[in-house]
N, C-alpha and C positions, 0 to 999 in steps of 0.2 A: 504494500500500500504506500501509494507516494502523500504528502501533503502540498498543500497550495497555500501561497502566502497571501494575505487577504489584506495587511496594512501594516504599515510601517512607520514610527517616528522616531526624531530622533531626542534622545534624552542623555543628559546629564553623560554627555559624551558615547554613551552607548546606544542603543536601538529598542526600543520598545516595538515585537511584532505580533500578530497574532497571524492564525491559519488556521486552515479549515482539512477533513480530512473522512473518507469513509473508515469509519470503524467495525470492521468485521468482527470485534468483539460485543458491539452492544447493538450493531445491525441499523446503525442511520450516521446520518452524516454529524459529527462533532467538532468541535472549533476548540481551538487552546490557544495562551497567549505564552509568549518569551522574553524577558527583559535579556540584553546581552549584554555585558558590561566595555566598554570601553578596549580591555585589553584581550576581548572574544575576538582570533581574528584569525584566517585559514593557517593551517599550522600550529598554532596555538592556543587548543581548547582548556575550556576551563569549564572547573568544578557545577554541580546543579543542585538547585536546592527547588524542592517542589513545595508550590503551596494548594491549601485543598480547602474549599471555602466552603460556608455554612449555609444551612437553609434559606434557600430560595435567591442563592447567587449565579452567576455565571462567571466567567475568566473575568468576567471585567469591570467587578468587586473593588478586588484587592489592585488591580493593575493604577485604576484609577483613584482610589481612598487611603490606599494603606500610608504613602510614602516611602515605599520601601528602595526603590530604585536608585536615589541617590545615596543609602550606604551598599547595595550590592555594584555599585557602581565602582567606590572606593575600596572593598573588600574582593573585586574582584570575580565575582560569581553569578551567574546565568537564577534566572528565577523563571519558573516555567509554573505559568497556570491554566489548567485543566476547568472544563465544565465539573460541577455538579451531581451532573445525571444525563442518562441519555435524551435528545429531545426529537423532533416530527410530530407529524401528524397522526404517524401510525405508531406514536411510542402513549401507553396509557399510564395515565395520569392518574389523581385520584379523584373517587367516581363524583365524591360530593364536593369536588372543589377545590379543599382544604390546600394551606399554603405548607404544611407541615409532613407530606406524604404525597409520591411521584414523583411530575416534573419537579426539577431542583432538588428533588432531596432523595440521591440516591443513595446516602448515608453510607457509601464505600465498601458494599456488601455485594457477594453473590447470589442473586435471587434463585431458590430453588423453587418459588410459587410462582404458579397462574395466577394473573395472564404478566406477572410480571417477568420472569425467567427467561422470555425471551431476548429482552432488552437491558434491564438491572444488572450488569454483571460489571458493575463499577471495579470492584476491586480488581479484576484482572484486568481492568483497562489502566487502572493505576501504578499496578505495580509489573504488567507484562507488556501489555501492546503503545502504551504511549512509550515507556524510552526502549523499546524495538523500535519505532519510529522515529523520532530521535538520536538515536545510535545509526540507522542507515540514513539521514537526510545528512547536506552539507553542512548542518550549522557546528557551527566550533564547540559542539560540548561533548566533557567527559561525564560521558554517561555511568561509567562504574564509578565514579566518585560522586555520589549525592547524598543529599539529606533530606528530612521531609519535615514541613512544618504545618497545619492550620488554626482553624478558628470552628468551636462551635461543635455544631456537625462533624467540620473538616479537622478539626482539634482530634474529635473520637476517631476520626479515618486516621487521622498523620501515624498517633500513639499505635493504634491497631496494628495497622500497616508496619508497624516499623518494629515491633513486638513479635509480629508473626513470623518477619524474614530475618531474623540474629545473621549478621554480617552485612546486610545489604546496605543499611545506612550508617553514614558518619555521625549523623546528630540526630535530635528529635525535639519539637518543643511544640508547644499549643497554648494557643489562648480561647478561653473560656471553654474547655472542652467539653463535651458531653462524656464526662468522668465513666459513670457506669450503663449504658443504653438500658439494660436487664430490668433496672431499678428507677426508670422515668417514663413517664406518659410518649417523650417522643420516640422513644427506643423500641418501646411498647406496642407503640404502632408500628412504623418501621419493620422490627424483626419480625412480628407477626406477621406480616402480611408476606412480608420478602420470604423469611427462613422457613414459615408455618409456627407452630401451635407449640410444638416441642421445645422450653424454653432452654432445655439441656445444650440446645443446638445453638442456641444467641450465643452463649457463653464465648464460641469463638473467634465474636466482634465485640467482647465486653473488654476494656482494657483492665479494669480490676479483676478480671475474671486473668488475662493473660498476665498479670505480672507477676501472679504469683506461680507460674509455672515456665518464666521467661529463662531462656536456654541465653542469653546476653543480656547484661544488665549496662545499659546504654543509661545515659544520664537524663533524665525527662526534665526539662525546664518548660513550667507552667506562669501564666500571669493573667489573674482572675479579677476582676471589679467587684468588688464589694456591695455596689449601686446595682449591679446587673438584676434585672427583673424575672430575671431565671433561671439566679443563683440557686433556691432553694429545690424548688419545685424539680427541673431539669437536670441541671449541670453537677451539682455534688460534689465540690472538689474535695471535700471531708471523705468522702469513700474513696477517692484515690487517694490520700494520703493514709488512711489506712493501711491501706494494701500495701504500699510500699514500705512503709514500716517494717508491715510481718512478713513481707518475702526479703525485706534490706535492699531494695530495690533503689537505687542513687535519686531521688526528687526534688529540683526547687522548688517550690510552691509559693510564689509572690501576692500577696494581697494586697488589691490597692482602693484606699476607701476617697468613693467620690466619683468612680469611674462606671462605665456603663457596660451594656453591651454590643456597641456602636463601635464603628472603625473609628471614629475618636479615640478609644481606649487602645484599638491597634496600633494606629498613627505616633501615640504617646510611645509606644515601648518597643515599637516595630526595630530600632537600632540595636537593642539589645540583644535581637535575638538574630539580626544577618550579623552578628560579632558572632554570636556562641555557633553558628553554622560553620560561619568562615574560617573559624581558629579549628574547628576540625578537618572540616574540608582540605584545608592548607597544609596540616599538621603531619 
């Protein structure tokens, strides 16, 4: 599968592009974006850090709000971001509507339900066929040296994701992550409907559930807002820090009172965390 570039600017010395592309893994056409930094240049690839946004985003979230471009600009390193979920006409949504289940919110799982199975199969677009794609197009990145980071949703995907494959990533961090899916109303839906009924079967997208059987103890740097309106109910950073306690699992867990859960709060702390990428990446 080849990708097509779709737009291009230019920032903070590097390239900000996005592209579009058939996805034989979730069966319709998907769009992803690339920040390239400055020193990306044929012969000279550099490092990838993947970001994975939250409910009801597209690539062009974080591209636009986060601010992040101008420290991977300075630290050197390609930011590559991915849709959400599968989208089209003929990808189904949810039935009543809801912002919280479907489009955008493929919560970086492998659906094994109807009628979603067809198309849901995020996870392996995340961690297989986007950098296959990637690794065979021209663009100047080292593809076996990456790290994964989100928000939210994309928080519970990064952690997941980078839990599941010990060696695959350099770093790992999230903000406001969806801690336990198993243990929340959006999880709840989600892996129902995706996994089915069997909650035995979540357990393998619950990051609390995989830390305590994590074959790599990679360092997790979190940073959660205090103000966040779904801190309690949702997100749960208290049962991850749990967990990582009783498995000794390496965690930051930053509280910040005042903040929300707005790319405001990302914007704020977004340098912190292309620093803890890049000193791995680099490393």
């Amino acid at each position: 599968m080849s990708i097509e570039q779709v737009s291009a600017n230019k920032m903070f010395g590097g390239k900000q592009l996005k592209f579009k592309h058939k996805s034989a893994v979730l069966s319709c056409e998907m769009i992803f974006s690339v920040y390239l930094p400055p020193n990306a240049k044929p012969g000279s690839k550099v490092p990838v850090i993947y970001w994975l946004s939250g409910l009801t985003c597209t690539d062009d979230n974080f591209v636009q709000k986060a601010g992040a471009q101008q420290y991977a600009a300075d630290a050197g390193v390609a930011i590559v971001c991915p849709d959400t979920s599968p989208r089209g006409e003929d990808v189904p949504g949810d039935p009543n509507k809801a912002w919280d289940f479907g489009l955008g919110a493929g919560f970086y799982v492998n659906a094994t339900q109807e009628p979603w199975a067809k198309n849901y199969q995020m996870y392996d677009y995340i961690t297989k066929e986007l950098p296959a794609l990637l690794k065979d197009s021209d663009l100047p990145l080292d593809t076996d040296n990456c790290s994964i980071m989100g928000h939210s949703m994309g928080g519970h995907g990064a952690l997941t994701i980078a839990l599941k494959n010990p060696g695959k990533y350099r770093a790992v961090s999230a903000f406001s992550p969806i801690s336990s899916p198993i243990n929340c109303p959006w999880g709840e839906k989600a892996l129902g409907n995706y996994i089915g009924s069997n909650k035995a079967d979540w357990e393998q997208y619950d990051t609390c559930a995989l830390v305590a059987k994590a074959q790599e103890k990679l360092h997790i740097l979190v940073d959660q807002g205090q103000d966040d309106n779904f801190l309690v109910n949702q997100l749960k950073p208290e049962l991850l820090q749990s967990a990582c306690l009783q498995a000794k699992h390496p965690l930051t867990l930053r509280l910040h009172a005042g903040y929300d859960h707005s790319y405001f709060f990302i914007a704020s702390f977004i340098a912190d965390h292309i620093a803890h990428h890049a000193d791995a990446l680099w490393s």
